[in-house]
N, C-alpha and C positions, 0 to 999 in steps of 0.2 A: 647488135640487136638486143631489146631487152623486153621482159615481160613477166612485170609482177606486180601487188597490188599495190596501192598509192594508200599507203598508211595512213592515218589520222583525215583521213579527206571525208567520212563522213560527220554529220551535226551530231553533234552535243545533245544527251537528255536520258530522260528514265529510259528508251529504246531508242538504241545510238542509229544511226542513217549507216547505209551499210557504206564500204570504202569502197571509193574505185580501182582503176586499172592504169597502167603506166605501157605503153607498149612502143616500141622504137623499131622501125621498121626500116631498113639498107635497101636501098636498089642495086642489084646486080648490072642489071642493064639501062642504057636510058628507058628513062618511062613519061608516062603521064599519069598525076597523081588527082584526084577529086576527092577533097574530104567536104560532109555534112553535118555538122556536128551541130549540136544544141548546147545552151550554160554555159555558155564562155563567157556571158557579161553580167547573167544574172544568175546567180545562186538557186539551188533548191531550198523551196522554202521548209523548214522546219514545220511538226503540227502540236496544237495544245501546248506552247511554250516551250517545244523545244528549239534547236538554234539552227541554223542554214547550213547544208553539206559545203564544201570547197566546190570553187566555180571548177571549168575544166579550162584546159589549154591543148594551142595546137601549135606545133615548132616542126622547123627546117632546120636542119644541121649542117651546116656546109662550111668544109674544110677545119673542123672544129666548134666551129661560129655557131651558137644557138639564137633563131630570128622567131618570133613569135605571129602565127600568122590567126587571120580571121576564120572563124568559126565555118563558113564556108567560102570554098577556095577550090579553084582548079589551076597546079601548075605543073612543069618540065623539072622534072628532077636528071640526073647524069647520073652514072654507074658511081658507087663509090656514096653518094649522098645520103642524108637519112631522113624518114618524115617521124615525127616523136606528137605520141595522142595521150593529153591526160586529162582521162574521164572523171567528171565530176564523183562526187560523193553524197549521197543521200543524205536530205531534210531529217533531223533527230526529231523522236516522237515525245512530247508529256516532260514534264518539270524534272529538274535533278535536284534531291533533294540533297545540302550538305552530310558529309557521314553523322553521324550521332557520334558523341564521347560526353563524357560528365561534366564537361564545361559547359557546352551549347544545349543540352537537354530541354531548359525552360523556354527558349527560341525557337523548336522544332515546333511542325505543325503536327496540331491532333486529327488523326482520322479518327471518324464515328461512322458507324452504321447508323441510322433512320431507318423504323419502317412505315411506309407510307399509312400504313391502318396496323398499330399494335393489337388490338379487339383480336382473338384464336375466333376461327369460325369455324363451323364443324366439315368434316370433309366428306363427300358424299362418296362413292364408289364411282367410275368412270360411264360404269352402263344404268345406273337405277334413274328409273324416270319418276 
């Protein structure tokens, strides 16, 4: 059995997609197994430029053998079998911006503030009418 996070499985960007989850699960006894799962064919999408988490996946393990099964499924597993669930990885948020060093500096993009009305207006107190 195993259960830990699924590294690198979230998207790429200025706020990365968080990772998901790895979990392997042994049947002791025979059972009947129903998974429901979402993302297995499509990707989380990324927002404002960032890039799409890893899809997920669903497997059976039998006698070694890893079989890759559909996103939802109901079947008979035996004592001894295993069912293996890897949950996708969150959509990355906003552009990554390359590091800065003194070679690409002239390439970077400039951020600027704007302000919509530069004009200072004067500020009144919250309560004078």
């Amino acid at each position: 059995t195993e259960y830990r996070i699924r590294r690198g499985s979230g998207g790429r960007g200025r706020a990365r997609g968080g990772d998901g989850l790895v979990r392997e699960i042994e049947c002791l006894v025979d059972s009947n197994v129903s998974l429901l799962t979402e993302r297995r064919a499509i990707a989380p999408w990324g927002l404002h430029g960032g890039s799409a988490g890893a899809t997920g996946a669903n497997f059976i393990v039998r006698a070694g053998r890893k079989s890759r099964l559909p996103g939802k499924t109901n079947l008979n597993l035996k004592a001894g079998e295993r069912v293996r669930i890897e949950t996708p990885g969150g959509g990355g948020c906003g552009r990554k911006y390359p590091a800065r060093d003194s070679g690409n500096l002239a390439r970077q993009p400039v951020r600027t503030i704007r302000r919509a009305d530069a004009r200072r207006r004067p500020t009144e107190p919250a309560h004078s009418r």
